[in-house]
BAZALO-725023 format. One line per 5 residues: number of its first residue (from 1); their letters; for each residue x, y, z of C-alpha. Coordinates in Angstrom, 1 decimal. Layout:
<nodes>
NUM	A	X/Y/Z; ...
</nodes>
This chain:
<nodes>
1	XXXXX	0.0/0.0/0.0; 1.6/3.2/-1.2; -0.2/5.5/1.3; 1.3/4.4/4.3; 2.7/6.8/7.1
6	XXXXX	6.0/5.8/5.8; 5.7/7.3/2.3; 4.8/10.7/4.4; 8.3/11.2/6.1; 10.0/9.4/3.3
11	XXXXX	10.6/12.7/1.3; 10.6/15.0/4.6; 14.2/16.2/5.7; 15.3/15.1/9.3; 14.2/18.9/10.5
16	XXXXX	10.7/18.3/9.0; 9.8/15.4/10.5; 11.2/16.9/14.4; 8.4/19.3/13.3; 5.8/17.1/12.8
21	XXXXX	6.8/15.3/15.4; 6.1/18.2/17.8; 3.2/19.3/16.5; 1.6/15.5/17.0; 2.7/15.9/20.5
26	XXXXX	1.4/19.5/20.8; -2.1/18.1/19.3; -1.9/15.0/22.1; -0.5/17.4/24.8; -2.8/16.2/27.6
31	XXXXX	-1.1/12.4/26.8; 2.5/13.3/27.1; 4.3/11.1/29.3; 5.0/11.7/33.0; 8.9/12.4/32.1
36	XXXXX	11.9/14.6/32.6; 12.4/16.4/29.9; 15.5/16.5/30.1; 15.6/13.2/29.1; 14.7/13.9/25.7
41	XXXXX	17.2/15.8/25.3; 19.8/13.9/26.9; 21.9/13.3/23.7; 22.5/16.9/23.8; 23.6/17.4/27.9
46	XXXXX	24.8/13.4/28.6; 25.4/11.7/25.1; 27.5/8.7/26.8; 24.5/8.0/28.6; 22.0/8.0/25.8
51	XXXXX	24.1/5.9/23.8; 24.3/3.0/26.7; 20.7/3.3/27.1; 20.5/3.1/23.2; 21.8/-0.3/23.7
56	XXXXX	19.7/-1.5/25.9; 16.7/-3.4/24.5; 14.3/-3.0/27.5; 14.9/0.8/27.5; 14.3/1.1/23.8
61	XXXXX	11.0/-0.9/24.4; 10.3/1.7/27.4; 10.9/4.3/25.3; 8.9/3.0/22.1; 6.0/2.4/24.6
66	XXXXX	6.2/6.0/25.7; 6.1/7.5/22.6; 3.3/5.4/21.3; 1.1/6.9/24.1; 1.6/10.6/23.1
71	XXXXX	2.3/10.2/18.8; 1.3/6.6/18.0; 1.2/7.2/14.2; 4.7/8.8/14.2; 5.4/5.5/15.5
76	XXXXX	4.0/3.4/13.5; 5.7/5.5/10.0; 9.0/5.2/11.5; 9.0/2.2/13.2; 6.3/-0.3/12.7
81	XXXXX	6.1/0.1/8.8; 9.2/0.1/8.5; 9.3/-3.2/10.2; 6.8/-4.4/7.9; 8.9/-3.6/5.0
86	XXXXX	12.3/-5.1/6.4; 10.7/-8.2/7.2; 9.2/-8.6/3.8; 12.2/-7.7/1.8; 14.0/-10.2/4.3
91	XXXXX	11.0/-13.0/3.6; 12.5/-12.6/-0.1; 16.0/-13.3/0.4; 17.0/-17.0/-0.5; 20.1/-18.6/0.8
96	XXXXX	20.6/-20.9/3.4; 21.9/-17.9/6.0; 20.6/-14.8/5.6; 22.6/-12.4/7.5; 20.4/-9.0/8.0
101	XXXXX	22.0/-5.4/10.1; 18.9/-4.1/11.2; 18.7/-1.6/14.3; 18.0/-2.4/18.0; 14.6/-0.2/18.0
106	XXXXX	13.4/-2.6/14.8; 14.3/-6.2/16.2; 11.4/-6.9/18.5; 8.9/-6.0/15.8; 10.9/-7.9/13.1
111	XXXXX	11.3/-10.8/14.9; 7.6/-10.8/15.7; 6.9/-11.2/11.8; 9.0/-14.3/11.8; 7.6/-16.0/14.4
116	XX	4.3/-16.5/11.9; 6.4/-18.5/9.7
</nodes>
């Protein structure tokens, strides 16, 4: 289906879809999670920090669940359908190992696809 979320951001530079991305969470305000703020911005202030926790599936899950509460189709454009299409182009691939780099934010929903097979 061409008229996915996806195709949206596809063509929108990294600044545009920040943008967006606020003004889902200004539309959803009174659903924004109980957080620290600075948090969300912790790349900028502690970014040896945010890359360990980057690392870390369970945080990465937190932190998906979060933002599904307060902009759950800006999730599903950059993660879930994208999912959907790594996992199909994967499904193609013949060989007897298939070796796929995918990353850690996209392996729980990719493996989910497999397990149907």
């Amino acid at each position: 289906d061409s008229n996915t979320q996806y195709d949206r951001f596809e063509n929108m530079s990294y600044w545009e879809i920040v943008k967006e991305a606020w003004h889902q969470s200004q539309k959803q305000a009174p659903n924004l999670p109980k957080t620290n703020w600075s948090e969300i911005f912790a790349l900028f202030t502690n970014p040896e920090e945010t890359i360990e926790n980057m690392k870390d599936r369970n945080k990465i899950r937190e932190k998906f669940s979060e933002q599904r509460k307060f902009a759950p189709k800006l999730v599903q454009a950059l993660v879930d359908e994208r999912d959907e299409i790594m996992s199909e182009n994967l499904k193609k691939c013949t060989g007897r190992v298939i070796v796929a780099v995918v990353g850690i934010g996209h392996m729980d929903g990719i493996e989910q696809k497999f397990k149907n097979i």
